[in-house]
Wavefront OBJ file of the C-alpha trace (Angstrom):
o trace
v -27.015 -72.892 163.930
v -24.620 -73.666 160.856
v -21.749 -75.699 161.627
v -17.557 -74.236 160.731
v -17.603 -77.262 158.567
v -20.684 -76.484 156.428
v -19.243 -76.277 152.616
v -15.802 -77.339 153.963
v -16.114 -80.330 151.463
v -16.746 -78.507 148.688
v -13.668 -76.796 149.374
v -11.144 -79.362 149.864
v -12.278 -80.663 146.308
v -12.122 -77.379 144.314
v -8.885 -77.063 145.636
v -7.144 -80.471 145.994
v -9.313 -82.199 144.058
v -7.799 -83.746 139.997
v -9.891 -82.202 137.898
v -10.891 -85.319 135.758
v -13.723 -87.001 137.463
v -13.387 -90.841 137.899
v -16.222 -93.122 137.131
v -17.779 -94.853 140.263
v -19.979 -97.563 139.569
v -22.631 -99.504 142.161
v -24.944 -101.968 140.657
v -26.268 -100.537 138.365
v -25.702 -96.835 138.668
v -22.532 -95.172 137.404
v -21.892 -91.429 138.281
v -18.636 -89.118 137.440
v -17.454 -87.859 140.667
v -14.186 -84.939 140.975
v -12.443 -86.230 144.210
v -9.047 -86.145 146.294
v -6.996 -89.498 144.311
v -4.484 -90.471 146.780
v -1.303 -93.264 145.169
v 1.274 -92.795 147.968
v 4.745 -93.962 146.935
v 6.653 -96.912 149.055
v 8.546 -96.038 151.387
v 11.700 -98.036 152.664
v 12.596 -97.525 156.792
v 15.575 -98.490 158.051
v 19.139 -98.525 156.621
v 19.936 -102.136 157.521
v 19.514 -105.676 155.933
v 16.135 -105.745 157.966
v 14.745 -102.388 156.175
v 10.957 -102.356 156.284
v 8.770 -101.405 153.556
v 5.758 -99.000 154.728
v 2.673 -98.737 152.251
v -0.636 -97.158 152.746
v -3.615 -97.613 150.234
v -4.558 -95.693 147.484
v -7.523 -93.811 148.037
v -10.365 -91.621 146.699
v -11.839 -89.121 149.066
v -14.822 -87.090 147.810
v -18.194 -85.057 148.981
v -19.973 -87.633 150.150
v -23.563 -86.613 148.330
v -21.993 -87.120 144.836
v -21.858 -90.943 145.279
v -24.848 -93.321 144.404
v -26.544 -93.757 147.178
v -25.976 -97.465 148.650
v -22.257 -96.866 147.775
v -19.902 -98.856 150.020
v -17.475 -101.442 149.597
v -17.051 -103.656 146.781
v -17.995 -100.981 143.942
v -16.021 -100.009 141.446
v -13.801 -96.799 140.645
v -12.357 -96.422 137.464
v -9.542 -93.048 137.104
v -7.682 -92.747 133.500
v -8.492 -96.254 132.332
v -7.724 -98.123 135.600
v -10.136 -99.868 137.851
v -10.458 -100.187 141.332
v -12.721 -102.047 143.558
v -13.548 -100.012 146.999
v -13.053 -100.956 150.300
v -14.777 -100.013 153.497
v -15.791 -96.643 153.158
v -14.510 -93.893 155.550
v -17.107 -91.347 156.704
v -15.481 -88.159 158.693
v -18.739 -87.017 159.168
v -19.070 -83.501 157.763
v -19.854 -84.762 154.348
v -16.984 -85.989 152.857
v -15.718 -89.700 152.922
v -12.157 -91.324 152.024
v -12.537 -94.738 150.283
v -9.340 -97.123 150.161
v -8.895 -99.041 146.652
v -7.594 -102.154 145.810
v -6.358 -101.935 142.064
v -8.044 -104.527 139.659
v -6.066 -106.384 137.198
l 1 2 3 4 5 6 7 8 9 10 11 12 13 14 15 16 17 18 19 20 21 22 23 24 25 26 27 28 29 30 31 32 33 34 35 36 37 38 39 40 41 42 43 44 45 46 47 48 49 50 51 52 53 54 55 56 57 58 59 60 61 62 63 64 65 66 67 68 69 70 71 72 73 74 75 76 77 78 79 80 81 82 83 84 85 86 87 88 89 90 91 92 93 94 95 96 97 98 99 100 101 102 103 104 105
């Protein structure tokens, strides 16, 4: 029996997705992959002296099939001329996976 989520990660990328494919690179195997790039802005809390600064990590979430297979942290991700090395990967399961960056440089 198909699964509701069959094709759903096609979707979210044809929809969401930039339309200039980043270059992911592990060992030796690069591939151009159209994703979900996430930068997220700072955000201050709090209007006091003691304000706290809340981040969250840019990310690249993408069908998981159009990575190299082996992919996983410590690759490399580069999107308009700026590189990224990969963190843990993020697997929801119904083939697509989020992976948090760390910008190089």
């Amino acid at each position: 029996m198909p699964s509701p989520f069959d094709g759903l990660a096609a979707t979210f990328v044809e929809h969401l997705g930039d339309t200039t494919p980043v270059q992911y690179t592990h060992g030796a195997t690069t591939v151009a992959v159209v994703g979900i790039f996430e930068e997220p802005a700072l955000e201050l809390q709090g209007l006091t002296e003691n304000a706290g600064i809340i981040t969250a990590d840019t990310s690249f979430s993408c069908n998981e099939d159009d990575l190299p297979a082996g992919y996983g942290e410590g690759d490399t991700l580069v999107r308009r001329g700026v590189t990224y090395a990969t963190k843990a990967p993020m697997r929801d399961g119904h083939g697509m996976v989020r992976i948090p960056l760390l910008k190089q440089g």
